[in-house]
SERO-4910 file (N, C-alpha, C, O; in steps of 0.05 Angstrom, whole numbers):
BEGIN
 pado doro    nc1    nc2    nc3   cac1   cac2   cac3    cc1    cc2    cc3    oc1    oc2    oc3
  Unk    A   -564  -2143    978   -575  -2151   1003   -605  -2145   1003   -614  -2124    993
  Unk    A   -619  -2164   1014   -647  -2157   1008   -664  -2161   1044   -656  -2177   1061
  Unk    A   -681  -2147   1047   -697  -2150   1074   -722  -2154   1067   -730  -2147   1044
  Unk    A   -742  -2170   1092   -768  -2162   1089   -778  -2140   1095   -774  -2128   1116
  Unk    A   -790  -2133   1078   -816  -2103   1081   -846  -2110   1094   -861  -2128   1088
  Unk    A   -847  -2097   1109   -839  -2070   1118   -824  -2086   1142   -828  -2107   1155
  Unk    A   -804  -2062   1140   -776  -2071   1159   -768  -2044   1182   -760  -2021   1178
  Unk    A   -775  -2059   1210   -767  -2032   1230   -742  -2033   1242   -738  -2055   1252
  Unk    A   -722  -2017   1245   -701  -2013   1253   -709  -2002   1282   -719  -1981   1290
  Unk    A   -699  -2029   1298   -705  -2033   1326   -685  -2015   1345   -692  -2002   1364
  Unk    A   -657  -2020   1333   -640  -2014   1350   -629  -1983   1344   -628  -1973   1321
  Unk    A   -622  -1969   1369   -612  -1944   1373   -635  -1927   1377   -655  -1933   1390
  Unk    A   -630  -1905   1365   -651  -1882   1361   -671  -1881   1336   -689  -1865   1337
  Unk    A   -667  -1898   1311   -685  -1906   1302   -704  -1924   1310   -726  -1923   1299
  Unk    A   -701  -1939   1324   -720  -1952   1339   -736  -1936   1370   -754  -1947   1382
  Unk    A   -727  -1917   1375   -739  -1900   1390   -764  -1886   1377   -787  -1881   1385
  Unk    A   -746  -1880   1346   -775  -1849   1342   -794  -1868   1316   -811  -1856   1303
  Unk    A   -787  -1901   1310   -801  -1918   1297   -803  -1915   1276   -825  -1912   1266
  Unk    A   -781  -1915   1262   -777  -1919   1233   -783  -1944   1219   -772  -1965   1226
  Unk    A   -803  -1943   1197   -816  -1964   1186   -794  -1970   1161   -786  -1948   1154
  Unk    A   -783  -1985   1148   -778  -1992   1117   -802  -1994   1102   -824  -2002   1110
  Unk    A   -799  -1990   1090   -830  -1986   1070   -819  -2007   1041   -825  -2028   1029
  Unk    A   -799  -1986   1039   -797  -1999   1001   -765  -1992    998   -755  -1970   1006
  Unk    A   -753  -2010    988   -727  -2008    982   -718  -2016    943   -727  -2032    928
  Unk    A   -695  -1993    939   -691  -2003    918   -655  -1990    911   -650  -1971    925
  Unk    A   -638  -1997    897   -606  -1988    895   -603  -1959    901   -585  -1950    915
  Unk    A   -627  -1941    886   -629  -1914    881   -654  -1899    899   -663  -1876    896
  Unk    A   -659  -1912    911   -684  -1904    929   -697  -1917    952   -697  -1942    954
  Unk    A   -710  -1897    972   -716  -1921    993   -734  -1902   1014   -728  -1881   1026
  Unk    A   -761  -1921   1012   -775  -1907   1030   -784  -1918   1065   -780  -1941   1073
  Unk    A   -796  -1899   1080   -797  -1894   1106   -812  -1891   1116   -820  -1871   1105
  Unk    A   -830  -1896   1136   -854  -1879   1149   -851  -1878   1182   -843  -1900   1192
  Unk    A   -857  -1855   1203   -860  -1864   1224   -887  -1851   1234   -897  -1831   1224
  Unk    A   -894  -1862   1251   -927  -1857   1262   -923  -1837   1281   -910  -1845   1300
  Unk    A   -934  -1805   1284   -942  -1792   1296   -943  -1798   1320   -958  -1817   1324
  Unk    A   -930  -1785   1344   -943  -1796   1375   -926  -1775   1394   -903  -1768   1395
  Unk    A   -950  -1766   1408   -946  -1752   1430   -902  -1740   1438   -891  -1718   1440
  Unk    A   -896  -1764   1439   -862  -1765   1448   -845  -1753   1427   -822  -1747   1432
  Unk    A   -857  -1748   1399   -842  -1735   1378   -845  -1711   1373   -834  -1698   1355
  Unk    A   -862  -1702   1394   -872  -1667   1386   -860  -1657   1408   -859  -1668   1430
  Unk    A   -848  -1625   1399   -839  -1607   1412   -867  -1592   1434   -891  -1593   1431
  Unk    A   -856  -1583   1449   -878  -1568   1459   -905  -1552   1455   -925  -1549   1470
  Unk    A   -899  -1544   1432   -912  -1532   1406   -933  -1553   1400   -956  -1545   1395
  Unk    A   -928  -1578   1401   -944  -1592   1387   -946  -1601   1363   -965  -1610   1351
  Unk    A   -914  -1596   1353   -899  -1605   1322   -883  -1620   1325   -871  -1617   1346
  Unk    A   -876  -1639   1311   -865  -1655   1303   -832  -1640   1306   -823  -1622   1292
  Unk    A   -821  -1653   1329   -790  -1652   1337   -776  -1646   1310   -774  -1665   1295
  Unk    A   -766  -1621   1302   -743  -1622   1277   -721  -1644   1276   -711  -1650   1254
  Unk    A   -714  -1659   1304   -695  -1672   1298   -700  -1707   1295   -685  -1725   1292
  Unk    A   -729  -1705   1297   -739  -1729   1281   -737  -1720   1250   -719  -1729   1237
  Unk    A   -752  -1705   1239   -745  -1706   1217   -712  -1706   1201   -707  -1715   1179
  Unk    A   -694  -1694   1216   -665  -1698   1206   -655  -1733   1211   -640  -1745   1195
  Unk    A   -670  -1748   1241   -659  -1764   1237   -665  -1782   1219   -649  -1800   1214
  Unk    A   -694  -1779   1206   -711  -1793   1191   -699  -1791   1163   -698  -1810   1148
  Unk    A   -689  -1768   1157   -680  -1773   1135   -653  -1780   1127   -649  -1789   1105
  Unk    A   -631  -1774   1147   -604  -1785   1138   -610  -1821   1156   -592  -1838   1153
  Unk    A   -629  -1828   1168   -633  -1856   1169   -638  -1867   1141   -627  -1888   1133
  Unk    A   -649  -1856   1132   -661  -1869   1105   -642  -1862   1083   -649  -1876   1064
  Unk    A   -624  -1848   1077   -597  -1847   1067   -582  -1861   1074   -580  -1882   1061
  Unk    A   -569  -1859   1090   -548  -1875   1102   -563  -1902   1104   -550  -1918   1090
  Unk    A   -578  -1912   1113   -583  -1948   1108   -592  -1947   1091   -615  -1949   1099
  Unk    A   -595  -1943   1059   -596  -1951   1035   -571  -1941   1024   -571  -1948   1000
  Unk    A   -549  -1929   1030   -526  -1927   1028   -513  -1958   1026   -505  -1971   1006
  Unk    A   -514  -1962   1053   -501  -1976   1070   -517  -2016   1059   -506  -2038   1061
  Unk    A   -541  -2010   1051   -551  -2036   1039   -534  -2037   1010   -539  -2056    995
  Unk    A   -521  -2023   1005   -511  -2026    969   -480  -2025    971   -466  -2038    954
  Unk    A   -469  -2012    989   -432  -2019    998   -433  -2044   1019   -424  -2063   1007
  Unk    A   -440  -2052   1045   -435  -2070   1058   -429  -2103   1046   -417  -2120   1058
  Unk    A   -444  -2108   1012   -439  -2131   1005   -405  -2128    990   -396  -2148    979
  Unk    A   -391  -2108    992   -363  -2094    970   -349  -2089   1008   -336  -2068   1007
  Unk    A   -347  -2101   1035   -334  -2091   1042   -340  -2062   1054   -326  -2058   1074
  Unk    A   -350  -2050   1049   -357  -2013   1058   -377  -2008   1077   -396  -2023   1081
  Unk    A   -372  -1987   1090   -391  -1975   1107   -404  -1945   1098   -394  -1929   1082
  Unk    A   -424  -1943   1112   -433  -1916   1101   -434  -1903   1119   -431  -1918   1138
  Unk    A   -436  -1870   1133   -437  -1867   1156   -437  -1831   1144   -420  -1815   1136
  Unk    A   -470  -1832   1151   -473  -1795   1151   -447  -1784   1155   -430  -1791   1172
  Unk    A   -447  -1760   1131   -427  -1739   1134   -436  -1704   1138   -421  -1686   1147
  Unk    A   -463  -1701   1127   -480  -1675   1126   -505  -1686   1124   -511  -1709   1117
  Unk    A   -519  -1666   1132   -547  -1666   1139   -558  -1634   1126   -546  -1618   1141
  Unk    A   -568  -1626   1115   -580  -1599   1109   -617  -1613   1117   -624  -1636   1110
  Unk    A   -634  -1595   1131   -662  -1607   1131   -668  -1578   1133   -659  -1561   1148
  Unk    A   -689  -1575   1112   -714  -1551   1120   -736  -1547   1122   -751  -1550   1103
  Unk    A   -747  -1539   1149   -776  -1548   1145   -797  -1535   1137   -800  -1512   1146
  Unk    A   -818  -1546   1118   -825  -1525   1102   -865  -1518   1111   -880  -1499   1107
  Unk    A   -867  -1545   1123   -894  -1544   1133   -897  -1573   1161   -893  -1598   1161
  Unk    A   -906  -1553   1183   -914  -1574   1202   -929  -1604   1200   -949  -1605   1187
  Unk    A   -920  -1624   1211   -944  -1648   1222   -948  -1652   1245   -929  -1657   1260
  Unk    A   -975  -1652   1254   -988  -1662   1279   -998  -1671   1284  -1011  -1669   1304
  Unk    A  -1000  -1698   1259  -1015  -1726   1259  -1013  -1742   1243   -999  -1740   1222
  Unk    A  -1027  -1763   1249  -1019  -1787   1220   -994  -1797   1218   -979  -1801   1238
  Unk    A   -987  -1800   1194   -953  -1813   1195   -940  -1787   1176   -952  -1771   1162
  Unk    A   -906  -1790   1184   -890  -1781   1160   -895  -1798   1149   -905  -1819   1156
  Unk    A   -886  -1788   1118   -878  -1802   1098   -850  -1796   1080   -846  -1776   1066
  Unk    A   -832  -1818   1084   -809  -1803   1073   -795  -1814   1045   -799  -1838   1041
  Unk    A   -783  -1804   1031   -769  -1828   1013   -760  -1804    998   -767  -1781    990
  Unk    A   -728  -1828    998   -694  -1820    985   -691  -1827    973   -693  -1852    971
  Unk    A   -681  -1806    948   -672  -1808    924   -637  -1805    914   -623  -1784    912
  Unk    A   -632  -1825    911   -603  -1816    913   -603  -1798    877   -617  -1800    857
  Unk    A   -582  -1783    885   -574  -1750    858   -549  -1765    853   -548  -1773    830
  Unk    A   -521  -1775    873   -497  -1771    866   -483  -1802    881   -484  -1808    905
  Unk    A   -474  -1815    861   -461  -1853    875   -435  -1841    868   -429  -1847    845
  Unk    A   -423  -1829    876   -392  -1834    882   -373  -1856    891   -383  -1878    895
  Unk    A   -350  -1852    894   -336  -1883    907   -330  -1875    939   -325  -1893    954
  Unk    A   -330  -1852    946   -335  -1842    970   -351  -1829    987   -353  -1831   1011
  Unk    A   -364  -1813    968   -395  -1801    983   -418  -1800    961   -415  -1792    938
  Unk    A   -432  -1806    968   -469  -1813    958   -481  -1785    967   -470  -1772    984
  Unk    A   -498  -1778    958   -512  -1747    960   -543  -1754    943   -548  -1757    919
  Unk    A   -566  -1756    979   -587  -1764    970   -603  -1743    976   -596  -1731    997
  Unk    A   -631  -1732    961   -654  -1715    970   -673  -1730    989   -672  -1754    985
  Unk    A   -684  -1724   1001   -704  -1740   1015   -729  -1718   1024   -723  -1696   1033
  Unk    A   -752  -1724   1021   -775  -1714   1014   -796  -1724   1046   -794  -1747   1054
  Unk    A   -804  -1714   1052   -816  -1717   1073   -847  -1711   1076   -852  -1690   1087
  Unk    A   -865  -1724   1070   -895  -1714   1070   -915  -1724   1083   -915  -1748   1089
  Unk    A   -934  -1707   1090   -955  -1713   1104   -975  -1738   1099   -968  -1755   1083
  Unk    A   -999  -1739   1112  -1020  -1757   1092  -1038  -1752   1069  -1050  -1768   1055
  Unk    A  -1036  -1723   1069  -1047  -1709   1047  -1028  -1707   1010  -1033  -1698    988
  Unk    A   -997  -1726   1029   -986  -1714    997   -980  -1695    994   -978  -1686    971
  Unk    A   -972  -1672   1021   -964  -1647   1013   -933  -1644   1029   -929  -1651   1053
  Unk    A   -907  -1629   1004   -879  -1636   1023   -885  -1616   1042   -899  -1596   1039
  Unk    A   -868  -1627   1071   -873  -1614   1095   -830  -1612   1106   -821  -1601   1126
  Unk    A   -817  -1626   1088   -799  -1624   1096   -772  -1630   1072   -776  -1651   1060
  Unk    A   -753  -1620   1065   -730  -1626   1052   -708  -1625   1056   -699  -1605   1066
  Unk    A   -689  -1649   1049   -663  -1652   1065   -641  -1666   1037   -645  -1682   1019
  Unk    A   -624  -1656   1043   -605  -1658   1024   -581  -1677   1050   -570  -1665   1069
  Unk    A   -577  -1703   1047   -561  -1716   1060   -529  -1724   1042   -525  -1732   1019
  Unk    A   -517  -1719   1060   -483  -1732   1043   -479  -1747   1054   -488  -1742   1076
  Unk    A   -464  -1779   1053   -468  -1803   1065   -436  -1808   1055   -431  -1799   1032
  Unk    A   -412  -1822   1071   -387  -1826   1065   -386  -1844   1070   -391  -1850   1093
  Unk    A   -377  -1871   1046   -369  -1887   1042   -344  -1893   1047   -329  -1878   1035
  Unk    A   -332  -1909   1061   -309  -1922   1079   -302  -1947   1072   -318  -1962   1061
  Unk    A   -283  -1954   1078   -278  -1989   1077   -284  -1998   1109   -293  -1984   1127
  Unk    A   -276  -2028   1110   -296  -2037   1139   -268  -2028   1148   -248  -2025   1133
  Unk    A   -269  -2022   1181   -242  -2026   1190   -231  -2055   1195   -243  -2077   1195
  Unk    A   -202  -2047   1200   -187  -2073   1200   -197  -2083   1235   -197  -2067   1253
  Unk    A   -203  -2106   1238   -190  -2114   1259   -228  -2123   1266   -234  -2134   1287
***
């Protein structure tokens, strides 16, 4: 299955915190969303749970772009995210590397960086592969 790039995922809560497609490939797939006021905690950092959703988004729909033509669904199963350095401007930058293609769960890293090129975040996603349901 192939999309145009750059490709934004409008609907749900990726389309809330503006997840960009950047670059797609079987084994990898990158992300960006733009810094803004509504994503920062009080602090003035970047919401932790943008970054979790940023990265099992970008697992799970490049999951889900490589089973859906076989019938399958993909559908987050774990999330591990740690954050290792703040952003309070500019864009994330994210991109997933899948480690493990199983016939039932996929197990991707996903890297999360600033505009400087420095990681600010790491997440280890497990993604479970399903058949479609019946009906």
């Amino acid at each position: 299955m192939s999309i145009e790039l750059p490709f934004r995922l409008e609907d749900g809560f990726d389309g809330l915190y503006g997840l960009d497609i950047t670059d797609v490939a079987p084994d990898r797939m990158r992300g960006q969303v733009q810094v803004r006021d509504e994503l920062k905690q009080p602090g003035g950092l970047i919401h932790g749970g943008v970054y979790a959703a940023m990265s099992e988004s970008l697992a799970s729909t490049a999951t889900a772009l490589e089973v859906m033509p076989h019938g399958k669904i993909a559908v987050g199963l774990s999330n591990q995210t740690s954050f290792l350095r703040p952003i309070t401007r500019g864009t994330i930058l994210g991109e997933a590397r899948l480690k493990h293609r199983g016939r039932t769960t996929w197990v991707w890293e996903v890297e999360l960086t600033d505009d400087d090129g420095r990681l600010c975040v790491l997440s280890r996603v497990t993604v479970a592969v399903r058949d479609l349901p019946a009906g």
